[in-house]
C-alpha positions as CSV (number, residue, x, y, z in Angstrom):
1,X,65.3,17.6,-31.4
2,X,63.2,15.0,-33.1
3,X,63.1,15.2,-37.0
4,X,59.9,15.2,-38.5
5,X,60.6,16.4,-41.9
6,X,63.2,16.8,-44.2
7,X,62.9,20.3,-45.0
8,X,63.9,22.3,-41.9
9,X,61.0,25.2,-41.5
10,X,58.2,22.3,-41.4
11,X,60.6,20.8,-38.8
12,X,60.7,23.3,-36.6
13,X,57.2,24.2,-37.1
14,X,55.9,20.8,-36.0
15,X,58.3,20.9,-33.2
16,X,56.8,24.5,-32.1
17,X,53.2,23.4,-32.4
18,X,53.4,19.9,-30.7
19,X,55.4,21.3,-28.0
20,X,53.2,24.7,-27.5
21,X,49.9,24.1,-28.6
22,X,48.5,20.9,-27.6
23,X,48.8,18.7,-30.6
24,X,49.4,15.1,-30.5
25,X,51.6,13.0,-33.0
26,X,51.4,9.6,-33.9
27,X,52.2,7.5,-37.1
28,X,50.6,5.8,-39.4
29,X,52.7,3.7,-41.1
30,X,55.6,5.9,-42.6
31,X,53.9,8.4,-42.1
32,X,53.7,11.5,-39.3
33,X,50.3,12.7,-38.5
34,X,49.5,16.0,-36.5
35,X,46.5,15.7,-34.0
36,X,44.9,19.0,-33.3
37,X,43.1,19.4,-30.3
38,X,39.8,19.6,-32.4
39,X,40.2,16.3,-33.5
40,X,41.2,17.4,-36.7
41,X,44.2,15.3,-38.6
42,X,47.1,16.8,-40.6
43,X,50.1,14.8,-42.4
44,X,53.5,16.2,-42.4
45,X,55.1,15.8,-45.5
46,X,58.2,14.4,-44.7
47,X,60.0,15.0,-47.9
48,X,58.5,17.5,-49.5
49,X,59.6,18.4,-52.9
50,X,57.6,21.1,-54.1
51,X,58.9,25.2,-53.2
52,X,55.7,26.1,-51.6
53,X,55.5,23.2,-49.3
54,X,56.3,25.0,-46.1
55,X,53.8,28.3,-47.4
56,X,51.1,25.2,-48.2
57,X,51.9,23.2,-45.0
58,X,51.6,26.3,-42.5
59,X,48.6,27.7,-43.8
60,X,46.5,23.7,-43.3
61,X,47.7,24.1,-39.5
62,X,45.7,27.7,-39.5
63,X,43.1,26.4,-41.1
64,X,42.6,23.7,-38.0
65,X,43.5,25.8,-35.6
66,X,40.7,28.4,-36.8
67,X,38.1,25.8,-35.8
């Protein structure tokens, strides 16, 4: 499995929703960004450093998909 993040649950997340769901990933620089099939673009942290970061992180990817 690719890694997209450092912490493991936004890992496997990202892995879930790009392989399920019809996102599309590309980079930008260092940086991973989530395409949702709105249009709609999302950055993954890749080393997140703050506790809530996977509670924070999954709730943005509801928010696009809601649209």
């Amino acid at each position: 499995m690719k890694k997209y993040s450092s912490d493991k649950n936004i890992n496997n997340l990202v892995y879930q929703i790009i392989k399920s769901k019809g996102w599309r990933e590309y980079r930008r620089g260092r940086h991973l960004i989530l395409m949702a099939p709105n249009g709609r673009r999302l950055s993954v942290p890749g080393t997140p450093s703050d506790i809530r970061a996977f509670n924070n992180f999954k709730s943005d990817v509801r928010r696009l998909q809601g649209d």
